[in-house]
C-alpha positions as CSV (number, residue, x, y, z in Angstrom):
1,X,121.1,100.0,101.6
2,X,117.5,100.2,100.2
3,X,115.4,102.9,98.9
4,X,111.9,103.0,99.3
5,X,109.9,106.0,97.2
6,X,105.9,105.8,97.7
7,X,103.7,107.2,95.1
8,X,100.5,109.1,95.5
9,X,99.2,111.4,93.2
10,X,99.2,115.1,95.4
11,X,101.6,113.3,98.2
12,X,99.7,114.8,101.0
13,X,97.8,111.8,102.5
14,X,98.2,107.9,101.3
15,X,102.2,108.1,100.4
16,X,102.9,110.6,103.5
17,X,101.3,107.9,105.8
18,X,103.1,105.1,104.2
19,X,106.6,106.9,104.6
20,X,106.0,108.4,108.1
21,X,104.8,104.2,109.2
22,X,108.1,102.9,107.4
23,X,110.1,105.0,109.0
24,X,108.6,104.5,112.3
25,X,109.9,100.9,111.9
26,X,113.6,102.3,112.0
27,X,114.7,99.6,110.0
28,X,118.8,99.3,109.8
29,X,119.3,100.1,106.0
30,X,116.5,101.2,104.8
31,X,115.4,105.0,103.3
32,X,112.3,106.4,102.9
33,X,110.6,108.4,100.8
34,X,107.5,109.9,99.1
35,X,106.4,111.9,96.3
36,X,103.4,112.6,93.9
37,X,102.9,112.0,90.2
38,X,100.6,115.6,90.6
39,X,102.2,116.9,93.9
40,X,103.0,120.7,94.2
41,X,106.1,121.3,96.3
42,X,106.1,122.5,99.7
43,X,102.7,121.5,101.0
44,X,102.0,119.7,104.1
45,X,100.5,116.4,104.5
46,X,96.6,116.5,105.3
47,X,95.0,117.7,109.0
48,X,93.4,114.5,109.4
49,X,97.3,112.7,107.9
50,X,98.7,114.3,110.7
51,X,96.2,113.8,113.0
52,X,95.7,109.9,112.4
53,X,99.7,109.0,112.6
54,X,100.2,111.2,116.0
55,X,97.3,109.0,117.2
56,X,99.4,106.2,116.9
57,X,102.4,107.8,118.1
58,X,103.6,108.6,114.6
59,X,105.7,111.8,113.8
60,X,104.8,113.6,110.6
61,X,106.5,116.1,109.0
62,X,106.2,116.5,105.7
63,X,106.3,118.9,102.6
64,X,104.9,117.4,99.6
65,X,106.8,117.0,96.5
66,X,106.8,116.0,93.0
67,X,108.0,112.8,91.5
68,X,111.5,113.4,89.7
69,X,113.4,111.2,87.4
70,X,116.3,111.4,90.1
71,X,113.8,110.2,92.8
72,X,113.2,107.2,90.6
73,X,116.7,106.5,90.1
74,X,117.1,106.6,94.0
75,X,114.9,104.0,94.4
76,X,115.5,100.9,95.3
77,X,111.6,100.2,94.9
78,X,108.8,102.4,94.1
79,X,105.5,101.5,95.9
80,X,102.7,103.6,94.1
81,X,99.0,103.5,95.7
82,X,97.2,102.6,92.5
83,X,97.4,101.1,89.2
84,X,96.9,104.5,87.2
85,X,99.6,105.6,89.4
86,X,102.3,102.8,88.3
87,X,101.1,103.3,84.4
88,X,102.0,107.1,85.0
89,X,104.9,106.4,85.9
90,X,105.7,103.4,83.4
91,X,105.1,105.7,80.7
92,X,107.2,108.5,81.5
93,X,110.1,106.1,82.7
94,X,109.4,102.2,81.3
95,X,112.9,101.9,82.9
96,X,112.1,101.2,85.9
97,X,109.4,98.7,85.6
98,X,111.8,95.9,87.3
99,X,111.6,97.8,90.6
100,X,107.6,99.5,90.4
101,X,105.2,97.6,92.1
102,X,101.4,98.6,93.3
103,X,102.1,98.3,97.0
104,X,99.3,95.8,96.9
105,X,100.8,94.0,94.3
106,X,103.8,93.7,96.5
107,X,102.3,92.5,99.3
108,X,100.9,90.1,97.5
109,X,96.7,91.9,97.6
110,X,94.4,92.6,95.0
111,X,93.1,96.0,94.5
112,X,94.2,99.2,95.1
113,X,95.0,101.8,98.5
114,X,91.7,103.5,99.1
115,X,92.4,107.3,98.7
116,X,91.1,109.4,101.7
117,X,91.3,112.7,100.1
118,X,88.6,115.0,100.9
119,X,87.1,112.4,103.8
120,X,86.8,112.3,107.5
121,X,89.3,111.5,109.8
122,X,87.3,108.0,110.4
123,X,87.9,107.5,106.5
124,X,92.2,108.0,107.2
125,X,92.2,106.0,109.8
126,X,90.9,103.2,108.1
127,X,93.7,104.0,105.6
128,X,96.2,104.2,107.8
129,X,95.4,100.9,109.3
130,X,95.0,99.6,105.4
131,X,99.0,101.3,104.8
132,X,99.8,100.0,108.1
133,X,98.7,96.3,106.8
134,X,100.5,96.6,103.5
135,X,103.5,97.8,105.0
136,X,103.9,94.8,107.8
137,X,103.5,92.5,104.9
138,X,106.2,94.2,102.5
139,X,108.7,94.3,105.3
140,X,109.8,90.9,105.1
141,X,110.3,90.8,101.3
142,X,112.6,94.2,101.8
């Protein structure tokens, strides 16, 4: 069984996405989930979130959260958006470097998940498609 925790920073657009388009996959033995290094609890993922996965088909229902030490001890990997993200995270918990990875990084890209917050629906489609990308690539190597 793997674990797979995405990392944003309020967990209401890029890390929602990325979890509902894993998930989607139904992949025999792998979890899913997503949180924010400045999430509040309880809030849902973005309009246009929503609105870009259900126009691919794509369930999402999600209340944000914030990252926890005992989500990053769940994980099998942590994916995180950006590099300030992973560094966050690094230097609360430099245990888990082994297993935190840019999601770029992972798949093997430069750069960084372009963050939609605040943009039209146009701008989280093209992240979605960007997640959706990153995510076929990483499958494999889970």
């Amino acid at each position: 069984m793997k674990n797979i925790l995405f990392v944003c920073t309020g967990n209401t657009c890029r890390s929602p996405m990325a979890e509902a388009l894993l998930k989607a996959k139904e992949i025999d033995g792998i979890n899913v989930k997503s949180a924010g290094v400045f999430a509040s609890n309880g809030s849902e993922a973005s309009v246009h979130a929503q609105v870009a996965l259900h126009q691919k088909g794509i369930a999402c229902s999600h209340a944000s959260v914030a990252l926890t030490e005992e989500q990053l001890m769940w994980a099998t990997y942590i994916f995180t958006m950006t590099d300030q993200h992973k560094m966050l995270i690094l230097n609360q918990a430099p245990y888990v470097s082994d297993k935190l990875f840019t999601l770029k990084e992972f798949a093997d890209e430069q750069g960084e998940v372009s963050d939609p917050f605040g943009g039209s629906l146009q701008t989280y489609e093209q992240t979605l498609e960007e997640l959706e990308r990153m995510i076929n690539k990483i499958v494999d190597k889970l």
